[in-house]
C-alpha positions in Angstrom: -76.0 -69.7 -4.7 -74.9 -71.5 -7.9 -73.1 -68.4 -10.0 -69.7 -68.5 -10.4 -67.5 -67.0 -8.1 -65.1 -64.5 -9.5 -61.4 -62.6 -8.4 -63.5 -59.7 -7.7 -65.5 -61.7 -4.8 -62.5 -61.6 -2.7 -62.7 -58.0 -2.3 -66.1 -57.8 -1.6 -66.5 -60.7 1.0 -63.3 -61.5 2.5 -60.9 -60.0 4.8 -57.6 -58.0 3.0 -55.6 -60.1 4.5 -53.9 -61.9 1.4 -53.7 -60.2 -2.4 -54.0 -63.9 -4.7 -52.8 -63.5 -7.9 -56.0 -63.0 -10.7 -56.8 -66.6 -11.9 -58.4 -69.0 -9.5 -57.6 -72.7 -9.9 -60.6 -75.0 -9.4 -59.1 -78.6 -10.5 -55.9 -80.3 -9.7 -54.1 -83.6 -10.3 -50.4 -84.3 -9.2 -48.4 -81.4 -10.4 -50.4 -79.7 -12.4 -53.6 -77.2 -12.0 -56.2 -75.9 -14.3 -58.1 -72.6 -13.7 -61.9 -71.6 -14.2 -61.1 -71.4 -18.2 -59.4 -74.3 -18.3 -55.7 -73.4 -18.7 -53.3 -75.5 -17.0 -50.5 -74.7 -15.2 -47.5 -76.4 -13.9 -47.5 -75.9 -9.8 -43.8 -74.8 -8.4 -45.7 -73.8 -5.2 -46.6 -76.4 -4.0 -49.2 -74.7 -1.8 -46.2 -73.1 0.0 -44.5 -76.3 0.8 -48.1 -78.4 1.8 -49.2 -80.6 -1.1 -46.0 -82.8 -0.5 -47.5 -85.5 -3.2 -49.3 -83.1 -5.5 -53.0 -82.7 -5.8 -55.4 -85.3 -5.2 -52.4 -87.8 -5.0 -54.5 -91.5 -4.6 -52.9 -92.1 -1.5 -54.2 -89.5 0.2 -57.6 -89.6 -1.5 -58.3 -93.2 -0.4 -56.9 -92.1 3.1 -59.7 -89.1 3.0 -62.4 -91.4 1.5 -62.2 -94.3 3.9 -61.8 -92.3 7.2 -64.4 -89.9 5.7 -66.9 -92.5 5.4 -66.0 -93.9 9.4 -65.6 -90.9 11.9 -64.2 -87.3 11.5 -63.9 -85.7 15.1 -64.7 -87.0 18.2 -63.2 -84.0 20.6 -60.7 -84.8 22.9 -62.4 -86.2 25.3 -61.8 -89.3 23.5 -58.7 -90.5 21.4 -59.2 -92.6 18.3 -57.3 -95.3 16.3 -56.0 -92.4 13.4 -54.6 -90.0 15.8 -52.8 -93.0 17.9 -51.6 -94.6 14.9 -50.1 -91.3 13.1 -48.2 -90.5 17.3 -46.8 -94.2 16.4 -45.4 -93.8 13.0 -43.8 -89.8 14.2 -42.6 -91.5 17.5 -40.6 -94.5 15.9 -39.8 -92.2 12.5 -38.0 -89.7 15.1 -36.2 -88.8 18.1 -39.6 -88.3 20.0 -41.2 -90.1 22.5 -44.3 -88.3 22.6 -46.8 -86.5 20.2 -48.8 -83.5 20.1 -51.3 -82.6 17.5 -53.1 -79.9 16.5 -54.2 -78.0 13.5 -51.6 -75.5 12.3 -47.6 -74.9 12.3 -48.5 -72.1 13.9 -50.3 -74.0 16.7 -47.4 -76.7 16.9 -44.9 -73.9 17.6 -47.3 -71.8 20.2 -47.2 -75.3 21.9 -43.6 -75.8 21.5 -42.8 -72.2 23.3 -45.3 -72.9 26.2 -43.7 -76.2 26.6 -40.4 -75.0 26.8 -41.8 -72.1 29.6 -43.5 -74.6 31.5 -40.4 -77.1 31.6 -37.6 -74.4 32.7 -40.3 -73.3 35.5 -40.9 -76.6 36.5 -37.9 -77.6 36.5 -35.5 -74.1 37.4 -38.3 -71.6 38.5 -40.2 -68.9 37.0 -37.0 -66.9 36.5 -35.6 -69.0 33.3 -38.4 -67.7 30.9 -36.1 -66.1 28.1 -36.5 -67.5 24.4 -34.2 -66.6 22.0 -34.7 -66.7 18.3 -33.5 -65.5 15.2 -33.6 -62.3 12.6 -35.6 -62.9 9.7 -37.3 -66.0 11.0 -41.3 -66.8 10.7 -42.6 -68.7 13.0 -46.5 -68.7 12.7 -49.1 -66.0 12.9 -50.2 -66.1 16.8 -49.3 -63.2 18.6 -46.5 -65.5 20.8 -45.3 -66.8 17.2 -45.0 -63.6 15.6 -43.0 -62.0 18.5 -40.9 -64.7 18.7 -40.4 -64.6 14.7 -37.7 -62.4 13.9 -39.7 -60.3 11.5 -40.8 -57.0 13.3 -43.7 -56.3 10.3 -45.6 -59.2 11.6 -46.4 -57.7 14.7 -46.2 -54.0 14.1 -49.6 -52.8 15.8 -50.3 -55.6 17.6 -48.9 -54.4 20.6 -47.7 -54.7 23.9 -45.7 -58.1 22.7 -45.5 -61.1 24.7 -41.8 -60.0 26.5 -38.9 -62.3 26.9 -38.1 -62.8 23.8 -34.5 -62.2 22.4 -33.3 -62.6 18.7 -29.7 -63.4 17.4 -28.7 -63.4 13.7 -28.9 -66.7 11.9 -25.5 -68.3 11.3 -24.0 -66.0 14.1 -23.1 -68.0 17.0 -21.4 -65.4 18.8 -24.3 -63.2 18.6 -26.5 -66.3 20.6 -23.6 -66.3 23.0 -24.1 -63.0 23.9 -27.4 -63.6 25.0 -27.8 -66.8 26.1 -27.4 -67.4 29.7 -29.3 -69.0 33.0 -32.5 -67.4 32.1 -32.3 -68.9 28.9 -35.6 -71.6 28.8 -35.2 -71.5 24.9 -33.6 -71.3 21.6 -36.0 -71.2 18.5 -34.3 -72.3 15.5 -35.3 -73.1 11.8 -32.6 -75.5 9.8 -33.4 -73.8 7.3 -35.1 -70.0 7.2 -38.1 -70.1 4.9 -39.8 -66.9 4.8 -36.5 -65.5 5.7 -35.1 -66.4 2.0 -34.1 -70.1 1.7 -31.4 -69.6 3.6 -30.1 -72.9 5.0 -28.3 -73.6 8.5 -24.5 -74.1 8.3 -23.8 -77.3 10.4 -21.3 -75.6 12.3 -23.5 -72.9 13.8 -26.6 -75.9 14.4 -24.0 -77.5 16.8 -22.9 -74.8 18.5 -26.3 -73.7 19.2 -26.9 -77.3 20.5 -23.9 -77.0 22.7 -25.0 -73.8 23.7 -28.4 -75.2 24.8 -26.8 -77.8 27.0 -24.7 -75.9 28.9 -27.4 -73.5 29.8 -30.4 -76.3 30.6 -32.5 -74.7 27.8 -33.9 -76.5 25.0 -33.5 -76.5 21.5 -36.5 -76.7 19.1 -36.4 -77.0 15.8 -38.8 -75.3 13.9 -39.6 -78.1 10.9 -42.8 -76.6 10.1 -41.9 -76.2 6.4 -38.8 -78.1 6.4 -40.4 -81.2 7.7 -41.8 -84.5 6.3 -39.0 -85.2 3.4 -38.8 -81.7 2.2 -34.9 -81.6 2.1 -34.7 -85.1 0.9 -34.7 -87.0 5.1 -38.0 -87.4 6.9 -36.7 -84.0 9.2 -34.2 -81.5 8.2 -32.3 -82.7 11.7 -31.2 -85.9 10.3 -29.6 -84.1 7.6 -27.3 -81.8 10.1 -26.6 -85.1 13.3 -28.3 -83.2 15.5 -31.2 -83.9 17.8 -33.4 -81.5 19.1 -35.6 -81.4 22.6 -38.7 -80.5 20.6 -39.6 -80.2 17.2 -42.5 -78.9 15.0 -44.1 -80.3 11.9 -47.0 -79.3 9.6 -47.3 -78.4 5.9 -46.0 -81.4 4.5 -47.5 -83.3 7.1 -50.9 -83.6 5.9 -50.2 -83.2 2.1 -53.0 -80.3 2.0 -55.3 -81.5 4.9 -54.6 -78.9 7.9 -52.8 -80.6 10.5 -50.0 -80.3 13.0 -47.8 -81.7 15.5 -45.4 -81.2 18.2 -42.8 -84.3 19.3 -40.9 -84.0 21.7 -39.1 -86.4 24.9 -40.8 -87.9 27.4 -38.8 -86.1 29.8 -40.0 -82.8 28.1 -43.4 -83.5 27.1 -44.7 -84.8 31.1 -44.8 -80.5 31.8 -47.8 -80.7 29.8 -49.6 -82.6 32.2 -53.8 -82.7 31.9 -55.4 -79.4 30.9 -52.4 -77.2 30.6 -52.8 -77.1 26.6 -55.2 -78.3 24.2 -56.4 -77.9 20.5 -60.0 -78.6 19.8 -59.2 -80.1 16.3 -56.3 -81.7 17.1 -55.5 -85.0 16.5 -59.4 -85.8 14.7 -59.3 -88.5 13.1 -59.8 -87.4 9.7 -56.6 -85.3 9.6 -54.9 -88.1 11.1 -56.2 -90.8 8.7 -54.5 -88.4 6.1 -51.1 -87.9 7.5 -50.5 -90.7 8.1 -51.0 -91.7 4.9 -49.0 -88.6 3.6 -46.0 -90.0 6.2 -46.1 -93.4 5.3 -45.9 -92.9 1.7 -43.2 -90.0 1.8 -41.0 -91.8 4.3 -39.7 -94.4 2.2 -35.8 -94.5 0.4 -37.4 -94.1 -3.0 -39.2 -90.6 -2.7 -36.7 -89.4 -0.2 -34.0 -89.9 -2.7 -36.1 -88.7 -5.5 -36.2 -85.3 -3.6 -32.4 -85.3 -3.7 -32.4 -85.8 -7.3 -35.5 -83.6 -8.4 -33.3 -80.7 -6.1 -30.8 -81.3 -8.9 -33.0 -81.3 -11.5 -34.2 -77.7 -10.1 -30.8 -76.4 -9.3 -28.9 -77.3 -12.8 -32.5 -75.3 -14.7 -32.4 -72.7 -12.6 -28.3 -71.9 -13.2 -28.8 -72.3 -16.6 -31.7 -69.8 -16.9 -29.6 -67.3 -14.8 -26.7 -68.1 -17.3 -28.9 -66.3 -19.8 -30.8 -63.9 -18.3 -28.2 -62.8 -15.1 -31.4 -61.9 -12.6 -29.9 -63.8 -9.8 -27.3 -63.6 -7.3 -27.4 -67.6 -6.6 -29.3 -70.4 -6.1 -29.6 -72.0 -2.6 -31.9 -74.0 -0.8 -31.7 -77.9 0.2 -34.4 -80.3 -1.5 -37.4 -79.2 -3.0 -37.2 -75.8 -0.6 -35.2 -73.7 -3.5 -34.8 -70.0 -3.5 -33.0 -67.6 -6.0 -32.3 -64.2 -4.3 -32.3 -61.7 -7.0 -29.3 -60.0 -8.4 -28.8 -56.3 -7.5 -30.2 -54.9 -10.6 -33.7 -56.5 -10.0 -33.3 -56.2 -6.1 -36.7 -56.8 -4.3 -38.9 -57.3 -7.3 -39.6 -61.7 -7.2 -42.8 -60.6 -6.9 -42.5 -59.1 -10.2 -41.8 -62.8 -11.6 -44.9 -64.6 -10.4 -47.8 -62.6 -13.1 -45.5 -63.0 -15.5 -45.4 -66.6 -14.8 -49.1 -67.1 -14.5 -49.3 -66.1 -17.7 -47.0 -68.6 -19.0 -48.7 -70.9 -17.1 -46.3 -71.7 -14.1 -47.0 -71.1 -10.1 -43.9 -70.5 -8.0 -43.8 -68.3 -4.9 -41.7 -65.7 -3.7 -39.3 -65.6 -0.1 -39.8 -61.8 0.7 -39.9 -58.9 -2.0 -36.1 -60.4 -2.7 -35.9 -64.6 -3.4 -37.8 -66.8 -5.7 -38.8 -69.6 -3.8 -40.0 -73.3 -5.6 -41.6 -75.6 -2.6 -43.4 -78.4 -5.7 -44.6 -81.8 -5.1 -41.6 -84.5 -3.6 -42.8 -86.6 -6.5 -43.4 -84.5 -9.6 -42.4 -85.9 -12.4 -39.3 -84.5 -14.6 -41.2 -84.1 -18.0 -43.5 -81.4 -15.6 -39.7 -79.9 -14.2 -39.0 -79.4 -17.9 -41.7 -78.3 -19.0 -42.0 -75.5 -15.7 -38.9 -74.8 -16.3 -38.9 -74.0 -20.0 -42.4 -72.0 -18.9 -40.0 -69.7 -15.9 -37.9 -69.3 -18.9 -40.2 -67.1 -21.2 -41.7 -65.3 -17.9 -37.9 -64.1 -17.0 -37.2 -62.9 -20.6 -40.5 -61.3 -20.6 -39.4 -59.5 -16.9 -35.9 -59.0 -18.3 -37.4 -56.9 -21.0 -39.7 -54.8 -18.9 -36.6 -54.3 -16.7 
């Protein structure tokens, strides 16, 4: 089978599950892509948040190449030096004492919620099983994930629901007080909403629900699944706010485009998942492990972590300037290189509108619901490749203006 494939393929051979865009990239080298004619875009996506350093970033190549060429997977009957080495860096990175790894974000949180069951009956009894979480929140595609996720279309039809499950409104903290109580095991929380719109945590409401856990004995996990690994410009979005949670979960970033994920938590909290209560059969192989940590030890350093911090500058003065001229959104929000621009009222809930256009001018960004632009690039792309993206999002918006 040597012929080419072609957009049409999709349709015939794999599940409707996604509608990509018409071009299909087939080469790529730090921030920048080139499709199966040869025309080179400028990548604002970022593979939603994953490719931390870019594509094919050397680091991560030689990680891939030498652990490639020594052992992949051994099963978890065994541990190996990767997976070990990769718990050490998260461990003495974070708050954590222990690691767990899997494949997935959506994995890291299913294992974050069981957790958090299995602690409050270990510790309380069965009664203390409630889990509350937050409208407009994403949390992973598992049926437990996408009932806890605050988004009802996820799990229309997949019913009945896994029950227990409660949801507040982000930034509310009276509306968590109204459900919180002694039955409370839980609270779900994402510093900053992704899929929900870009919509960052206001530090007030991120201590409250803190102090909210404590003085119910539930735990607080932090969802960091797109937020994590130096997104917002720190290691975790939780050093940004000065708070620590009980669990946390990491993965896009995390293996800069190799699937892989994790779940740290405290000792105290991790010994309820004693010996065959959970498991992942890929998680914590080697060769994902080689990678992140590779990805983790490269990204963690004051250099790229202030570079984030800047580039987010970089994005933010573009982006206002754009709007200056074309007036197609309400604001621009976001913390690092997680940006979104919800749309102004007279384009209301057509972003997705942007992203053809912007193909064609040869630029990949993403939307945040029918409503925000979202930009997740590489931590490290360079500013001539900011310019340049940006100058290329500026013919795509005149070119939607005009449609308009």
């Amino acid at each position: 089978m040597n012929e080419t494939p072609t957009r049409s393929d999709f349709d015939q051979y794999m599940a409707p599950t996604y509608a990509p865009q018409q071009v299909i990239p087939t080469r790529g080298e730090g921030s920048r892509l080139w499709d199966q004619a040869g025309k080179e875009y400028i990548d604002f996506a970022g593979g939603i948040a994953v490719n931390a350093l870019g594509h094919c970033h050397p680091a991560l190549v030689d990680a891939l190449q030498s652990q490639g060429n020594t052992l992949w997977h051994l099963s978890n009957v065994y541990t190996n030096e990767p997976a070990l080495r990769l718990a050490k860096c998260l461990v003495e990175s974070t708050f954590a004492d222990k690691a767990f790894f899997c494949s997935s974000g959506g994995e890291a949180n299913e294992a974050a919620l069981k957790l958090a069951r299995r602690y409050a009956h270990d510790h309380y009894g069965a009664y203390k099983d409630k889990i509350i979480s937050f409208q407009q929140s994403f949390h992973g595609r598992t049926l437990f994930t996408v009932s806890v996720g605050g988004q009802p279309k996820y799990s229309q039809g997949f019913g009945p629901i896994p029950g227990g499950i409660l949801h507040a409104e982000f930034n509310d903290l009276d509306s968590v007080r109204k459900l919180v109580g002694d039955d409370t095991c839980a609270i779900i929380v994402e510093p900053m909403q992704g899929e929900g719109g870009i919509v960052p945590a206001t530090p007030d409401f991120l201590h409250g629900v803190r102090q909210l856990c404590d003085d119910n004995r539930a735990l607080l996990i932090f969802d960091e699944v797109q937020t994590g690994v130096g997104r917002t410009g720190s290691l975790y979005a939780y050093m940004e706010y000065g708070i620590t949670p009980d669990i946390l979960t990491s993965a896009k970033s995390l293996g800069g485009g190799f699937p892989v994920g994790a779940m740290l938590a405290t000792d105290e909290v991790m010994a309820s998942l004693t010996a065959g209560t959970h498991g992942s059969t890929y998680g914590g192989n080697a060769l994902a492990s080689a990678v992140a940590l590779a990805a983790v030890e490269f990204i963690d350093t004051p250099d790229v972590l202030a570079g984030v911090k800047k580039r987010h500058d970089l994005f933010r003065e573009h982006l206002e300037s754009i709007n200056r001229r074309y007036g197609v959104f309400q604001q621009v929000r976001g913390m690092g290189l997680l940006i979104g621009a919800p749309m102004a009222p007279d384009y209301a809930e057509r972003a997705k509108d942007i992203l053809p256009l912007a193909i064609d001018e040869g630029l990949m960004a993403l939307v945040a619901g029918p409503n925000v632009l979202r930009m997740a690039p590489s931590l490290v792309i360079p500013e001539a490749d900011i310019e340049e993206g940006m100058a290329r999002l500026d013919r795509a918006i005149a070119r939607f203006v005009a449609q308009a």
